[in-house]
Structures are given as structure tokens and as C-alpha cells.
N, C-alpha and C positions, 0 to 999 in steps of 0.2 A: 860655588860648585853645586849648590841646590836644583841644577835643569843637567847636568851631565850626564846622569845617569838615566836610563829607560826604564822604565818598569817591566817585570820580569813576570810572567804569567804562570811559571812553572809551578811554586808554592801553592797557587789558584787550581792548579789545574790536578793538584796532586792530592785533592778529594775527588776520589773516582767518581764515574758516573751510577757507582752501584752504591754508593753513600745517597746520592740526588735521589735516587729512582726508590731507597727505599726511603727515605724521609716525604717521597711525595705517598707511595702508597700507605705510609702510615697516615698522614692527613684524609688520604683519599677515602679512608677506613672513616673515617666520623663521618661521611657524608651517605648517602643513601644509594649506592651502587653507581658511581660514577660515571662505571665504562656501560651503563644502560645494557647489560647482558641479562641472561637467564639469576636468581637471586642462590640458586643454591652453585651456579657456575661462578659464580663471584667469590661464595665463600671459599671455594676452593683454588682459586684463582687466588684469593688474599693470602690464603695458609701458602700457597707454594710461592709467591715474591715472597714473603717473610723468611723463607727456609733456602733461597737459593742459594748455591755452593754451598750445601751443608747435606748430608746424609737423608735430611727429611724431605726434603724436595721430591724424588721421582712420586711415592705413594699418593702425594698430595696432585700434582701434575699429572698423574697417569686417572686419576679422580677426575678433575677436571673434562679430560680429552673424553672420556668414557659418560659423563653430564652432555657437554654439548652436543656428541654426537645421539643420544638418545632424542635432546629436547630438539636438535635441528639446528641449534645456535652458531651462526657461521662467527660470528666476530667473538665468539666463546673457543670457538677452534682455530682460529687464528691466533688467539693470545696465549693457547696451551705451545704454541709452534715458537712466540718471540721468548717464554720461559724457559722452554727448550734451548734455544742458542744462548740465550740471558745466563743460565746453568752453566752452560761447557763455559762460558766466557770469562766468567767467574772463578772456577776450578780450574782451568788454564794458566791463571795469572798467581796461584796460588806458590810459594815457596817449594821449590822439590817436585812442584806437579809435573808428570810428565806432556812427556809432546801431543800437546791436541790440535794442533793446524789444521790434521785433514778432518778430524770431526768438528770443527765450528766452520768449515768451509762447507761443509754438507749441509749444514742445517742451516745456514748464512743461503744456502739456494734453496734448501726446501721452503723455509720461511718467504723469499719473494716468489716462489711459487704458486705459494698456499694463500699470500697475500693478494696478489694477483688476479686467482680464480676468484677469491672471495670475496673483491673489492672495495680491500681497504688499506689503499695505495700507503697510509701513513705508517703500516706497518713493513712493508716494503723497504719505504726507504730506513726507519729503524732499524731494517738488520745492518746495514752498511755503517751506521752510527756504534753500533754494538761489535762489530768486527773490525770499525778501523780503530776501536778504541782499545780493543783488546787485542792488536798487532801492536800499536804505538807501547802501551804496557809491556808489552812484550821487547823492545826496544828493535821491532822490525818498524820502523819508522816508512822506509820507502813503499812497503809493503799498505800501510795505511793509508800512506797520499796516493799510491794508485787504485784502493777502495773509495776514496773520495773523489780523485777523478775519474774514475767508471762511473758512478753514483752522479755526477756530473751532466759527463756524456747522454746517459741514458734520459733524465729529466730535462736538458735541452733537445734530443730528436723529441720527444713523447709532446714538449709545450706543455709541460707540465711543470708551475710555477713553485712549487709546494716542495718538488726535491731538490729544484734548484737554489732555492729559499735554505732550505736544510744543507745543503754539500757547502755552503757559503760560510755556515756554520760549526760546518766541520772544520775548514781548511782553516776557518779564524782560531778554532781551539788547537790545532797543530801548531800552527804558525807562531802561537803564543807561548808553547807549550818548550818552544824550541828557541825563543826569543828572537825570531825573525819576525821583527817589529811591520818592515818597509810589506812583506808579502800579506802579514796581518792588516796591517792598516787598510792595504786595496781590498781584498775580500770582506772586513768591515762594512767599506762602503757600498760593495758590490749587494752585499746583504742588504743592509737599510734601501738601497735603490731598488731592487727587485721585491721588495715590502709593499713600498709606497705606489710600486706601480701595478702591482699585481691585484686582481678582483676576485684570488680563487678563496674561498672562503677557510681553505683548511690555514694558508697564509695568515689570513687579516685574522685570524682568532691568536696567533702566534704575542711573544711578547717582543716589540721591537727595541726595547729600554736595552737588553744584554747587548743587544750590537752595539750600542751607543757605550754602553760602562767596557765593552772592549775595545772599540775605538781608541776610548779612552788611555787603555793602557797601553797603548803603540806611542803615543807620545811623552816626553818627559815629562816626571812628573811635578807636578803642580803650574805645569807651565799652562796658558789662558786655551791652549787646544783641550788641555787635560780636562780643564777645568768647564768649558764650553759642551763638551760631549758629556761629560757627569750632569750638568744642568737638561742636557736632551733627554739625559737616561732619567734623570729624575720625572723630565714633565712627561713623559710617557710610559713609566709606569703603571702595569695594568695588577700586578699579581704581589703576594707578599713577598717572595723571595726579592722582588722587583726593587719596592720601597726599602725592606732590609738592607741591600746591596747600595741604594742612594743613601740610607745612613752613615753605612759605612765608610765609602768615600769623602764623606758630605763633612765627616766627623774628624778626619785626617787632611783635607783640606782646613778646617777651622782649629786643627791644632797648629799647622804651620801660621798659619795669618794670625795666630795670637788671638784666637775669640775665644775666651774661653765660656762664655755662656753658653755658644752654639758650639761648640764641642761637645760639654755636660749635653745638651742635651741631645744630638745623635750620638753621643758615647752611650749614653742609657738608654736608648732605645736600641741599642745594636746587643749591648749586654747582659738585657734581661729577656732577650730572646732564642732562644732554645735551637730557631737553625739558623744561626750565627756559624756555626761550626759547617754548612754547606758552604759561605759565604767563604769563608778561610779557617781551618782548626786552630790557628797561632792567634787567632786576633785578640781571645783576652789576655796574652801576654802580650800583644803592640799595643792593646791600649792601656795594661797598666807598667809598663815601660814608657810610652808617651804623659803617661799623669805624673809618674815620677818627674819625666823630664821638664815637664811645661810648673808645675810643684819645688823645682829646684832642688830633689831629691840628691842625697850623698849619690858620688859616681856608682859604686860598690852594688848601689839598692837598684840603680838605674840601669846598671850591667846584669841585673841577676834574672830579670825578667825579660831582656833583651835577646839574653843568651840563648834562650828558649824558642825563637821566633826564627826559622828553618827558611820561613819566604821571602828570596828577593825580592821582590815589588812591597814587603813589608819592611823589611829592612832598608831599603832606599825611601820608604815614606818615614822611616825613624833616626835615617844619618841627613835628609833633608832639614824635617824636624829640629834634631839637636842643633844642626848650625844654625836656623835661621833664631833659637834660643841661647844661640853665646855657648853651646857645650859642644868645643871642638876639639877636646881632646875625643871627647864621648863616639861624635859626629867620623874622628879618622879614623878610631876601632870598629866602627860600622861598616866604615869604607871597605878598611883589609878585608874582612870579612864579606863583601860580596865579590870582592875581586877574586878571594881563595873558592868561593863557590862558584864563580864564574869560569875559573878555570879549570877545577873538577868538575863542570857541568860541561864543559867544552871537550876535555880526553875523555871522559866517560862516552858523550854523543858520538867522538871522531871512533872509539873505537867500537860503538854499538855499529856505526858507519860501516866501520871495515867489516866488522864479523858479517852483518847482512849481506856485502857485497861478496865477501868469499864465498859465502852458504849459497848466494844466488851464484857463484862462478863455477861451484863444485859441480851445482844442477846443470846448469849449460852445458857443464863437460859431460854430465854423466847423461843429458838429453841426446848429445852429437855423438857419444859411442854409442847408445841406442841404436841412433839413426844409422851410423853408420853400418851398425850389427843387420838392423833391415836390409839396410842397400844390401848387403852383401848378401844375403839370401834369397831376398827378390831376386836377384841376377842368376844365383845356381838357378834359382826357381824356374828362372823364365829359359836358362839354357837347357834344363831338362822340357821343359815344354817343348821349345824346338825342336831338339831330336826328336822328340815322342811321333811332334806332329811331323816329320819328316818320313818316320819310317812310317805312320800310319798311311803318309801322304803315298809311300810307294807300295805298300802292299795295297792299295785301295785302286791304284789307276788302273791298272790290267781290269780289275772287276768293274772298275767306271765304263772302261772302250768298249768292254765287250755287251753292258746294258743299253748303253748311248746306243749302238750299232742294232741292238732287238729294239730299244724305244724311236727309231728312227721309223724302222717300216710299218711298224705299229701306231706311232702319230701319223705317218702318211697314211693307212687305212683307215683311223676315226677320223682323219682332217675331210678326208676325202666321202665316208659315208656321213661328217655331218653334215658338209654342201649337199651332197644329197637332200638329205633331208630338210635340211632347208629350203632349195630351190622345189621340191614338190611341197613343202606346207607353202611357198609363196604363187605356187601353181593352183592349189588349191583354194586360199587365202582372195585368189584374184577371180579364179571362176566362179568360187560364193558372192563375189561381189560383183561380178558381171551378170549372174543368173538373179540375184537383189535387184540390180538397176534395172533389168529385161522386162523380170516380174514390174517393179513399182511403176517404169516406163510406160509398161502395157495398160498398169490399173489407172497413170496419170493422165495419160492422153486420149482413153477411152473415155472419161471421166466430163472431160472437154467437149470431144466429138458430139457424146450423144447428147449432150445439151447442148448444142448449136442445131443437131440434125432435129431435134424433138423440137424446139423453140422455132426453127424455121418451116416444119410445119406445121404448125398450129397459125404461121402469119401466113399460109398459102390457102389455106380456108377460104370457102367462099365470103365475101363480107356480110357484114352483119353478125355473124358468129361470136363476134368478139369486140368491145367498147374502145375507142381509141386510146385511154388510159390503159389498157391491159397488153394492145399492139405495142406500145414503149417502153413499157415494164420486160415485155418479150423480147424488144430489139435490145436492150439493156444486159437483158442473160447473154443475150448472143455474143455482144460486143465485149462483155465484161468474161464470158469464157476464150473468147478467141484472144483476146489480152492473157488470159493464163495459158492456153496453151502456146502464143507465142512465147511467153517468158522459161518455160519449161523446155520450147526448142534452144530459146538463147543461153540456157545453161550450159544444155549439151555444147552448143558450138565455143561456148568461153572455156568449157573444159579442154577440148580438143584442139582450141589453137594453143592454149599455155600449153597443154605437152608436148604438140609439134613444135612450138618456139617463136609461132606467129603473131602472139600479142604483143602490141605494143606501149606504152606509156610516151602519153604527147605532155611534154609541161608547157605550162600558160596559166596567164592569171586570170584566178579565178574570184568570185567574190561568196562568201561564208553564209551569210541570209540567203540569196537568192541559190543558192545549191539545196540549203538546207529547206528551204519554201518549194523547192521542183521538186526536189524528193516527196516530201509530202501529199505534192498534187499526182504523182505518180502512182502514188500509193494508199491513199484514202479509199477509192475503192473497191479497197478489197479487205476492210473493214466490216467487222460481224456487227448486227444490231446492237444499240447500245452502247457500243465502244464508241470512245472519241481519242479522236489523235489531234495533240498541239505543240507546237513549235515555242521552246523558251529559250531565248538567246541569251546569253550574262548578262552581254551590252548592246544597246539601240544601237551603234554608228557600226556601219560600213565598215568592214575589213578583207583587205585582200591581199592574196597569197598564192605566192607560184608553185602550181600542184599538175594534176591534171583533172581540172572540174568532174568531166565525164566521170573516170572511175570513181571518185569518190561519192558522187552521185552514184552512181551505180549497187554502191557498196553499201551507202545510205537507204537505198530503195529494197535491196535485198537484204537486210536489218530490220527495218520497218514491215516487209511485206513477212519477215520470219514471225514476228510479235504478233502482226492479224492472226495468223493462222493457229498460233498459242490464246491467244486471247479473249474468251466470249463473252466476257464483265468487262467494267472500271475502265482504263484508257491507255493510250499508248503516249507519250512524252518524248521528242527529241530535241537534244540540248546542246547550246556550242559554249566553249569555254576559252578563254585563250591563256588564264590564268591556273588552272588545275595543273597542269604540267608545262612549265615555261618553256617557252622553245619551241611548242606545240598547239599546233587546234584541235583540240577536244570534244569530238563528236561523244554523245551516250544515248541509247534509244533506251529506256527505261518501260515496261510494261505493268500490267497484272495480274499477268497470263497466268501457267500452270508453272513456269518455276522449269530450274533443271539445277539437277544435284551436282556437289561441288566436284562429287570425282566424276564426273562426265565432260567436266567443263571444258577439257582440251581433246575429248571423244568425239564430239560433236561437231568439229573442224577436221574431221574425215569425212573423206569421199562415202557417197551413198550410204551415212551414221543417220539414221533416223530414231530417234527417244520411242517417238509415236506412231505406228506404223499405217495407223486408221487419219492419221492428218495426209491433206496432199503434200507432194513434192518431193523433187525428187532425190532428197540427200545432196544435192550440190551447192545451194544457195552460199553455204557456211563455209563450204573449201573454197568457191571462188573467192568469196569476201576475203579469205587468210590470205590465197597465192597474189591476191591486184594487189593488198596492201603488201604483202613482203618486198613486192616487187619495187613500188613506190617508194619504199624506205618506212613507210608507216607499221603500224600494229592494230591488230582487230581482237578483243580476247573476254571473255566473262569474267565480270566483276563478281568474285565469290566470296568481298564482303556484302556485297547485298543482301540482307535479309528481312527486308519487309513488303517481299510480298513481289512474286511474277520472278523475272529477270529482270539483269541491265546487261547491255551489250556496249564497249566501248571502243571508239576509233580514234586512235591518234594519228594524225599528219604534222610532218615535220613543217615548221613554215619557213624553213629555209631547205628546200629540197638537197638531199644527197647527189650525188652520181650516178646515173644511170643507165644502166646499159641492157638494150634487146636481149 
């Protein structure tokens, strides 16, 4: 009968977690400020763990909070906040204490709040460890496992390894707690697995030996699983409680198997140590109950120190024990007796069960008369709304018809004086810019004239007057003025047929180099000294594309010849691209002219917009270039990240043309 019975975790778990936590800060007390905070926030910090659930706590705690926040100590105010919850959790649980649920729920959120901001996540998940622990006390059990499954939830969205590492640890101390071995044993393992796999370092500083010694108790005991995970928990033992805890085991294992050397000697090391009593409070009565029995002690002496020993999983390691030592009568009074525990551990749990589930059933009901007290006032509510808005809706329409009917003739008299005003600012709008073009017309093509009439007489001179180098130079102004003043007619006329409707776009293939090499030649001479203008293509080879060569020459040459006229240093640069915008050839005339500002950038693609009014020309160049390319399907428009200097002007042509219509 030695493996029938489970180990029972309950006696284990029925040294609180406020026994642990103050046996660690008393140890933590010999060392040199452990939690690395401020030294005078520490001291008060030491005085108020020592004093919780007792009358001296706040003075000391409220010391604290008033330290760190002088010195700036954020992990000093965070720890005055887990004191805070750590206090109520404590006096909660206390005999006759009244109801504090909704004050350790406040401070159970303030605490991840404060934890949060101040980041330091391990005090976060702490509160959940300290509120399902003092629910389950409380014998709100359901109330616990769903602080442990929220605590869960939350650490698996966040990939945060460290609370899911800890809620693993929670559900194992439930699970044990209640002797739901099979739910214990998965969350064991689920534990040690998210250990092993985990790099987060608040994790790996963790002790992984506890999962293994509770693993352990999920299985019968002293059976080779029991016995295999005690050996795990042994070799990975990092901390004293760690080794303590594989003594103890280690000690009760070698009193079944009859060693009695290696009994003595994890018996003595389990008994001459001081937190034995963390490990289990009864255990120096199991083990001088088991020295009696493995001793051959009278039944009487071996019942007296037995009777003492409250924990199942000790009691099942002492009726194990006496059988596998020949003491069966010893071994069935053990028995009875966890069977009688087990069954007052079983109506005690069923009816902590019920009470919970009624307390939660009262709330549901008295949530849905709530709800339903709402409903039923939101509806008055909302039928008095209606009427209100009913009657306002009819005293308000007579005075609606009769505004409507005065804002009618009054929107038709500002409807009809803004077109007014509009159509004369666009009468006006249009004569300043007919009287602009007149003017600039008049200064453009006089401009022309009298260097062709001035240059033509000076070559009607008698000869001799003049060196035949200086006649060439003169036929040169002439030819090179009558080039401009034609170009300044063929503005006007590319104006005038886009707006009667007479231009057309011819598509046919055209080839990219030799457009961009005419334009050039079209337009070098009209280059100011000093400047140079050169043609950089991306790529050497030949490419052709159905456009309409003309205009885009054309548009090219009127690019080009804008740049000369900006430009009286440095050089003019046009470039093809087929790769800057896919799907596209990418013309760019780049200069180092005088530049034109960003907010002008789509000013300048108005009719008769000239920047510079002392430059020639006559404001069209740039609106033609917009209306061919619109037409075309392409775009013409100022690069306004350029800023090193001049402009760039860029032309995109589709190279698969659109559709296009006269």
C-alpha cells in the first residue's frame, strides 16, 4: 500500500507566504541592502516588513514613502506600494478581520500601476502572487485561479517570460494546495519548460529546484517519478532553502529504504537548522516520530509524536514508512487518519465551493437588477427626451419656414453679388495680364528688331569699314536674334492654338539620345559666356518609345533655353533616366542659375509669371511646357528638393502612352 496514496501539499502550503517573506527579510537583514535602494530607505523599509499586520507598520511605511520620494528613489516607492498591499493582505486574513476585498483590490491595481511606470515588472507580477494568495486564505479559491489566470493572460500578450514563469508557479501552489495532483503536475512541467527555454534574465536568476521538489509531490510517494524529480531538485539547487528542502526529502526517502546512515545524516542537517520550520512546521515531530519508528520505539512513544503532525504528505511519508518497517498496526492508524483529513479537507473545500459560488450568484443578481434599474430609466429618459424634442421640433418650424424664406432672398442676393465679384476680379485679373503680356511683348520683340536693324547696318557699310571676322560676329547677332524673335512668335501661336483646340499630339517612335542631343543643338546658342551645357544619359544603348518626339523636344528646348536665360556661371546638365520613376523617361535640366523659391514653384507654370522681369521672355515658355505635357499624359514640374544650387526642372513621359484625345 506504500505508492497508493499521493502526496498532499496542503500541510506544505499551510506556512504562509508571510512566514517565507519574513524569514527571507530577516536573512536579507545581515547582508548589505540587498534591494540596492537608498540606505536610510532600506532601513525603513526593514522596520516596516518586520511590523506588517501589526499596529507599527503605517509610521514606518508612511517613513519610507516620504525617504524615497525626497531622495528620487523609484524602486524605494515601489516597495513602499507591495508593503502597502503586503499589510492589508495580512490583516485580511487575520481572525474576526473585517471585509477587505475592495481595499487589497485597490492597492493590488495601484501596486501594477506604480510597478509599471517605474519599471519593475517583478513587482507587478508580485501583486497577483500576494492577492491570489490572500483570496485562496480566504477560502475564495475561484476568485484566486482567476487572479492567476489574468496574471497569465497578461504575461503571454506582453512575451513576457518572467510572469509567465511566475503564474506557472502560482497555479502549482493552488493545485497542490487543493490536491489536484494531475493539474499540478502539467503546470510543474509547464514551469520547468518555460525556465529552460527562456533568456530573460529576471527568469534564469529564478530557483528551478522548487518546480522539480513539487513535481515531485504530484506523484506517489516514494515511487522512482517521486524519487527522480527529488534528485533534479537536488542537482539544481541554487539557494539554501533549495538544499534544506533536498534534505529533507532526501531524509524521508532514506528512512523508507532502510539507510539509516543517510537518514542521520539529512535528519541532522534538516534539524539543526533554524528554517526547517519554512520547509514544514511539523517536521520535527515526522522526524522524531520516524526515529521512534525505524528505532523500534513502544507503539504509545511512536503515536505521541505522530499525533502532532497535521500534514498529509507527512503523514503519508510516516504510514509509508511504518509499513515498509513491519509496523502495521502503526502504519493503519496513519491511514484512518488521512482518510478522516481527507474527508474534512474535501466538505470543508465543497462548501468554501458553495459559499463562493452563492456570494458570486447573489452579485450577478444584484448586478442584473442594477442593470435592469438602468434600463428602465434610460427608457423614461430617453421617452422624455422625445417629447421634449418633439415639442421643441414644433414650436421651432414655423420660426424655421419663416427664416428659410428671408435666408433664401438673401443667399440669392450675396450668391449673385459674389459672381459679381468674381467675374470683374477675373476681368480685371485678365486685363492685368493682357496689359503684362502687351507691355513685355512690346519690350520683347523690340528687343530683337533693333538688333537685327542695328547689325544690318553696320554690314551695309561701305567695305573696308569692317574685318571679315567682325561681318560674322554681326551676321551671327542677326541670325541668333531672328531665332529669338521667332521663338517668342511661336509661343504666342502654341498659346493660341491650345486654347482654340487646334494643337495636336502625333504619337510615333521616337528615340531618347537623339531627342535629347536635338534639343541641345537647338539650344546651345543661346548660352551666356562661360556656361556649358552637357547631356548625361544613365545608359549608353538606344532606347525607344512611343511619345510624340516633337513635343517633347520641344518642351526639352523650352527647359533648356529657360536655364540659359537664368544662368550666367557654372552649366546647364540634361539627363534621361528610365529607372528614377519606372514606367517612365525621365528627363531633368538641372542648372546654376539664380534658383527659384519653393513657394513659386507652381507660380511659375502661369501664363505671363515672370520671377524676373529684366530677363527676356515672354511668360509662356513654362505654361506651354505644363499644357503639351498635360496633354501628352506626361508631367513637367520643380524639384523643390533641390538645394544645391540653381534649379532642376523635371519631365516625365509615360513610355507606354495613355489615350489621347484632340
Amino acid at each position: 500500500m506504500k505508492q497508493l496514496f499521493q502526496l498532499s501539499a496542503g500541510s506544505l502550503r499551510a506556512v504562509s507566504l508571510a512566514t517565507l517573506l519574513l524569514l527571507s527579510a530577516l536573512m536579507a537583514s545581515a547582508q548589505n541592502n540587498p534591494y540596492e535602494i537608498d540606505d536610510i530607505c532600506y532601513d525603513y523599509f526593514s522596520k516596516a516588513e518586520l511590523s506588517v499586520g501589526t499596529d507599527a507598520f503605517q509610521p514606518y511605511a508612511d517613513s519610507l514613502l516620504q525617504r524615497a520620494i525626497i531622495c528620487g528613489d523609484r524602486k524605494a516607492q515601489t516597495l513602499f506600494y507591495v508593503e502597502k498591499l503586503k499589510n492589508l493582505t495580512r490583516l485580511g486574513v487575520k481572525p474576526g478581520a473585517p471585509n477587505m476585498d475592495a481595499q487589497v483590490d485597490a492597492a493590488h491595481e495601484e501596486l501594477k500601476m506604480v510597478a509599471e511606470q517605474m519599471g519593475y515588472m517583478q513587482y507587478f507580477y508580485y501583486s497577483y502572487d500576494l492577492c491570489q494568495t490572500y483570496y485562496f486564505r480566504r477560502g475564495m479559491k475561484l476568485r484566486a485561479f482567476s487572479l492567476t489566470q489574468e496574471m497569465q493572460n497578461i504575461s503571454i500578450e506582453r512575451g513576457d517570460d518572467y510572469g509567465t514563469w511566475m503564474s506557472y508557479r502560482f497555479m502549482i501552489s493552488l493545485y497542490l494546495a487543493m490536491d489536484d495532483f494531475v493539474s499540478a503536475r502539467k503546470a510543474a512541467r509547464m514551469s520547468i519548460d518555460t525556465y529552460y527555454k527562456s533568456s530573460d534574465p529576471l527568469v534564469r536568476r529564478q530557483s528551478i529546484s522548487r518546480s522539480y521538489f513539487d513535481l515531485a509531490d504530484t506523484y506517489p510517494v516514494f515511487s522512482d517519478s517521486m524519487r527522480l524529480n527529488v534528485n533534479n531538485g537536488f542537482k539544481t539547487s541554487k539557494q539554501h532553502l533549495d538544499s534544506l528542502r533536498a534534505n529533507y526529502y532526501m531524509a524521508v526517502i532514506h528512512a523508507f529504504d532502510d539507510d539509516k546512515p543517510k537518514y542521520h545524516q539529512c535528519r541532522d542537517y534538516c534539524m539543526t537548522d533554524p528554517a526547517l520550520v519554512v520547509i514544514s512546521p511539523s517536521a520535527h515531530n515526522m522526524f522524531n516520530a520516524i526515529d521512534a519508528m525505524i528505532s523500534n520505539a513502544d507503539y504509545d512513544h511512536v503515536v505521541s509524536f505522530s499525533s502532532q503532525v497535521a500534514s498529509l504528505r507527512e503523514l503519508k511519508f510516516m504510514a509509508n514508512i511504518a509499513e515498509a518497517h513491519m509496523r502495521q498496526s502503526l502504519a493503519f492508524r496513519l491511514e484512518k487518519r488521512i482518510v478522516k483529513s481527507l474527508e474534512a479537507k474535501l466538505a470543508s473545500e465543497d462548501q468554501l465551493r458553495i459559499s463562493e459560488l452563492n456570494a458570486q450568484l447573489d452579485l450577478n443578481r444584484l448586478n442584473a437588477d442594477l442593470n435592469e434599474s438602468e434600463l428602465h430609466v434610460a427608457r423614461v429618459t430617453r421617452l422624455l427626451a422625445v417629447l421634449i424634442s418633439v415639442l421643441l421640433l414644433l414650436a421651432l418650424v414655423f420660426t424655421i419656414i419663416q427664416m428659410r424664406q428671408l435666408s433664401r432672398r438673401k443667399d440669392k442676393d450675396e450668391a449673385m453679388i459674389a459672381d459679381l465679384t468674381a467675374a470683374n476680379e477675373k476681368v480685371r485679373l485678365a486685363d492685368a495680364a493682357k496689359t503684362r503680356f502687351v507691355q513685355n511683348m512690346s519690350h520683347e520683340v523690340r528687343t530683337p528688331l533693333n538688333a537685327i536693324v542695328g547689325f544690318s547696318q553696320l554690314l551695309s557699310l561701305p567695305d573696308g569699314s569692317f574685318s571679315p571676322e567682325e561681318k560674322d560676329e554681326f551676321s551671327g547677332h542677326i541670325i541668333n536674334n531672328t531665332k529669338m524673335l521667332t521663338m517668342l512668335l511661336d509661343d504666342i501661336l502654341n498659346a493660341s492654338a491650345m486654347d482654340s483646340g487646334k494643337y495636336r499630339i502625333s504619337l510615333e517612335e521616337g528615340e531618347m539620345h537623339f531627342i535629347c542631343q536635338a534639343a541641345i543643338s537647338s539650344s546651345e546658342h543661346r548660352l551666356q559666356p562661360g556656361v556649358t551645357m552637357t547631356y548625361e544619359p544613365e545608359q549608353e544603348e538606344p532606347f525607344n518609345f512611343v511619345t510624340d518626339p516633337r513635343r517633347v523636344q520641344q518642351i526639352l528646348i523650352n527647359l533648356l533655353t529657360n536655364s540659359c536665360k537664368h544662368t550666367i556661371k557654372g552649366s546647364i546638365v540634361l539627363r534621361s533616366s528610365l529607372t528614377q520613376h519606372p514606367g517612365m523617361v525621365t528627363f531633368t535640366v538641372t542648372d546654376t542659375g539664380s534658383g527659384v523659391p519653393a513657394d513659386k514653384a507652381e507660380a511659375i507654370f502661369d501664363r505671363f509669371t515672370k520671377l524676373n522681369e529684366f530677363v527676356q521672355g515672354t511668360g509662356l515658355g513654362l505654361s506651354i511646357c505644363r499644357d503639351i505635357a498635360t496633354r501628352m499624359g506626361a508631367k513637367v514640374y520643380l524639384d523643390t528638393t533641390y538645394t544645391e544650387g540653381g534649379a532642376r526642372f523635371v519631365f516625365e513621359v509615360p513610355v507606354t502612352p495613355p489615350d489621347i484625345t484632340d
